[in-house]
N, CA and C atoms as a LAMMPS dump frame, in Angstrom:
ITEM: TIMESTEP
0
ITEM: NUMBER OF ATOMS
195
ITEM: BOX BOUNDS ff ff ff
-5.0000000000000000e+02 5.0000000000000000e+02
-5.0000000000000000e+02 5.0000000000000000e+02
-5.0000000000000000e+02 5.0000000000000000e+02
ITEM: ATOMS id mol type element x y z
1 1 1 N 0.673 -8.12 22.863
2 1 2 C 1.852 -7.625 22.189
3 1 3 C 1.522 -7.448 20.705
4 2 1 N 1.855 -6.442 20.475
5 2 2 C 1.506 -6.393 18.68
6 2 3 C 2.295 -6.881 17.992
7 3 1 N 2.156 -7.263 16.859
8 3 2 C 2.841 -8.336 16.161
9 3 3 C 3.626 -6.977 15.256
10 4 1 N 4.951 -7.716 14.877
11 4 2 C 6.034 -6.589 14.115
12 4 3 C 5.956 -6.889 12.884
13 5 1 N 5.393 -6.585 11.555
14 5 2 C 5.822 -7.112 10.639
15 5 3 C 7.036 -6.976 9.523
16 6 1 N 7.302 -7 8.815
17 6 2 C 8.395 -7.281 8.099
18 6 3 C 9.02 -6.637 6.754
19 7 1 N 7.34 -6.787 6.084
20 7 2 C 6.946 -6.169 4.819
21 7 3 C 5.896 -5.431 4.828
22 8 1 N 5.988 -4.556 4.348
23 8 2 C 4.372 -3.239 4.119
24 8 3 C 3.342 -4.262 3.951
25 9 1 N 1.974 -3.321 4.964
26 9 2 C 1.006 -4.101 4.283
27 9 3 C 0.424 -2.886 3.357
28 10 1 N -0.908 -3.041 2.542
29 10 2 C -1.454 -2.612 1.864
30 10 3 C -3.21 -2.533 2.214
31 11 1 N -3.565 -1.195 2.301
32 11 2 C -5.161 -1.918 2.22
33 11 3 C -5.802 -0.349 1.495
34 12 1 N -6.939 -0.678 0.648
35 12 2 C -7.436 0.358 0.1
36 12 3 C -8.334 1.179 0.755
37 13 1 N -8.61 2.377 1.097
38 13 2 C -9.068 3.416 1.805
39 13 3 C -9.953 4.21 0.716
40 14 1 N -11.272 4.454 1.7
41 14 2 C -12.384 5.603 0.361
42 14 3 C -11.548 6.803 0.777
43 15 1 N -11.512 7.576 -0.504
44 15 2 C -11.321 9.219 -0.118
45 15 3 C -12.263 10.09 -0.526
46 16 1 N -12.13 11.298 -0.567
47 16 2 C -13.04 12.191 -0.787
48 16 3 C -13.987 12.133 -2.019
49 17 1 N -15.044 11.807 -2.269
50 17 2 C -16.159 11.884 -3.462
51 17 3 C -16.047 10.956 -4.198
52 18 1 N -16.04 9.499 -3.584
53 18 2 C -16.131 8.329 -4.315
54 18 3 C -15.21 7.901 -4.28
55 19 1 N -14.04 8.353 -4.38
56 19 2 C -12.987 8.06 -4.34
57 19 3 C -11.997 6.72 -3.698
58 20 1 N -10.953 6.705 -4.124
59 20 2 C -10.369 5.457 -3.393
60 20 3 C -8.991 5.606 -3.476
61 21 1 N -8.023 4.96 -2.263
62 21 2 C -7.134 5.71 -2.717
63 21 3 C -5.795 3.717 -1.764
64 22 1 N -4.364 3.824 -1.768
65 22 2 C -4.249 2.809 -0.824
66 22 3 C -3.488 3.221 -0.353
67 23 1 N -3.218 2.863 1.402
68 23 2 C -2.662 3.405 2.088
69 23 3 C -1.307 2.131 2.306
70 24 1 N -0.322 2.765 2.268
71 24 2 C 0.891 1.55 2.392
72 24 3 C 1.274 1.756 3.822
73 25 1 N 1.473 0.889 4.641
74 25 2 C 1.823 1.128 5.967
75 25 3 C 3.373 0.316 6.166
76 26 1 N 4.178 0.982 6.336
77 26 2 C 5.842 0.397 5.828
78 26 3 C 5.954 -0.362 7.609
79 27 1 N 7.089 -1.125 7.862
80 27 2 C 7.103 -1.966 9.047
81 27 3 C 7.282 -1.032 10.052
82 28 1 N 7.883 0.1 10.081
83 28 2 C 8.546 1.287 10.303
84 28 3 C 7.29 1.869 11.518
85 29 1 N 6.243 1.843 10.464
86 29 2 C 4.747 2.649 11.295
87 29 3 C 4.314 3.87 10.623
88 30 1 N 5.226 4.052 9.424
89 30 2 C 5.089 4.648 8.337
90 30 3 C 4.181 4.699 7.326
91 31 1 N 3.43 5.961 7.074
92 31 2 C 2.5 5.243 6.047
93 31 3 C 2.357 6.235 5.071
94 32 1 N 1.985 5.644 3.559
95 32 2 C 1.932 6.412 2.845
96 32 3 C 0.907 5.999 1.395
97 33 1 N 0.306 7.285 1.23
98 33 2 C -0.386 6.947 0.229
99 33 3 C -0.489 6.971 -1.175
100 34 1 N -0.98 5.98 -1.907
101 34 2 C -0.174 5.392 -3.248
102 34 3 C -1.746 5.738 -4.169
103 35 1 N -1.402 6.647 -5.148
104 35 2 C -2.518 6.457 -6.302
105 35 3 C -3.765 7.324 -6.004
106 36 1 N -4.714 6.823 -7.065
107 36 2 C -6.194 7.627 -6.792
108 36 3 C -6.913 6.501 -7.49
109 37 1 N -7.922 6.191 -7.278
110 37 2 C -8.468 5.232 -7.388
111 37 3 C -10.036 5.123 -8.114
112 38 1 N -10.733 4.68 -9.138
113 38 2 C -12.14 4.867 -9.186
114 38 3 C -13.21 4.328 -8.31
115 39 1 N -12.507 3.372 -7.744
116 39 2 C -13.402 2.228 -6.977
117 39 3 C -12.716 1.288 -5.451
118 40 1 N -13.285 0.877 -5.509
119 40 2 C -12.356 -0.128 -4.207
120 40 3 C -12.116 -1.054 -4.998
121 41 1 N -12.436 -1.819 -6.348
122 41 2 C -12.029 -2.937 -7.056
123 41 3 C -10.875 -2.585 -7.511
124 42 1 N -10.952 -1.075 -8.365
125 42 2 C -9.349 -0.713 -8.983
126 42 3 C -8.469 -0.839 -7.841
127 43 1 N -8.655 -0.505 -6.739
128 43 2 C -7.578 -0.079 -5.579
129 43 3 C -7.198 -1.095 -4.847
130 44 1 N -8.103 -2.624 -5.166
131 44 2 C -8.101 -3.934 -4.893
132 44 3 C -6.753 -4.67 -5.604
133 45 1 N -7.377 -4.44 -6.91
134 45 2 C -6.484 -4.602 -8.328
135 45 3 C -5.26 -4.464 -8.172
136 46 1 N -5.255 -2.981 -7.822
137 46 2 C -3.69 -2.828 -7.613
138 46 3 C -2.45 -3.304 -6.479
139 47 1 N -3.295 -3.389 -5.583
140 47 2 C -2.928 -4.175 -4.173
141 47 3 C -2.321 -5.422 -4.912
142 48 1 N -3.261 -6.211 -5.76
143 48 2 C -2.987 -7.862 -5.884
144 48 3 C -2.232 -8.324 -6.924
145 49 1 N -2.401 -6.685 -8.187
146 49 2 C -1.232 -7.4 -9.782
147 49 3 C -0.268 -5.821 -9.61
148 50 1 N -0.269 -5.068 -8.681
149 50 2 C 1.164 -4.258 -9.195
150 50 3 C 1.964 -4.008 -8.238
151 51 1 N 1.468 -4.073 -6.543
152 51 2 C 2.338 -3.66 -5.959
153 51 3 C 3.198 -4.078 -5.553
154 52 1 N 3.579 -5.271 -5.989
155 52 2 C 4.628 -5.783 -5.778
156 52 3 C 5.725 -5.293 -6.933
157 53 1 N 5.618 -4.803 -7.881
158 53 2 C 6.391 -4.012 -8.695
159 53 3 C 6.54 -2.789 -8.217
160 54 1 N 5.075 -1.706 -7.916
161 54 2 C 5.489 -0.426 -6.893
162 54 3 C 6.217 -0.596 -6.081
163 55 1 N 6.614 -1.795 -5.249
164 55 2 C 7.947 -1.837 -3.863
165 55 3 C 9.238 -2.341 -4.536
166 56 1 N 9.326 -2.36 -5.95
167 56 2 C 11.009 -3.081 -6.477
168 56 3 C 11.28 -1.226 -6.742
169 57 1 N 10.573 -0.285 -7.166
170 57 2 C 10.898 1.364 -7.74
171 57 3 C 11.317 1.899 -5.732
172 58 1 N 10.654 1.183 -4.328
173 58 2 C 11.375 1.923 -3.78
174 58 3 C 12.157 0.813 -2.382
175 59 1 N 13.152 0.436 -3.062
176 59 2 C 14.299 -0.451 -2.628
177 59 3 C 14.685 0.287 -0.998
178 60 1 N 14.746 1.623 -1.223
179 60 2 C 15.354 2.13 0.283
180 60 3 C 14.104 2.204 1.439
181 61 1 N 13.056 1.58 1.199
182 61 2 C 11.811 1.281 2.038
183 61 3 C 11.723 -0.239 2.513
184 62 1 N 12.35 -0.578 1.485
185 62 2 C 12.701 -2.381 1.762
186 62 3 C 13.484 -3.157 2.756
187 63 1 N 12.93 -3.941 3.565
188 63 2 C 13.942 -4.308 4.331
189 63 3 C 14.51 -5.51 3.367
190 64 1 N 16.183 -5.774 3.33
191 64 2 C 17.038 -6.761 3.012
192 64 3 C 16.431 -8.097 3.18
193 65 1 N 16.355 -8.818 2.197
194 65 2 C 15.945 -10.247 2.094
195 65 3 C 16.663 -11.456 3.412
């Protein structure tokens, strides 16, 4: 059984020519992609000190506390 989760996860993805980019996957099965990235460290970075501020800008993606 697959497990349902609750809250988006986050994980960073290479894109085209070095690139890096993160893919948000909402509980939904939804996914969407956030930013452009120089590296997998920046795209790390952002995963661990902002996105939790990127998910307060989109409240109607949020499930209720």
């Amino acid at each position: 059984m697959a497990k349902k989760y609750t809250r988006p996860m986050f994980r960073p993805l290479p894109n085209v020519g070095y690139r890096w980019h993160v893919e948000v996957q909402w509980p939904d099965g939804a996914t969407q992609l956030v930013a452009d990235f120089v590296s997998d460290y920046e795209a790390c970075d952002w995963i661990s000190n902002r996105s939790a501020a990127w998910l307060l800008k989109h409240p109607d993606r949020n499930p209720a506390p």
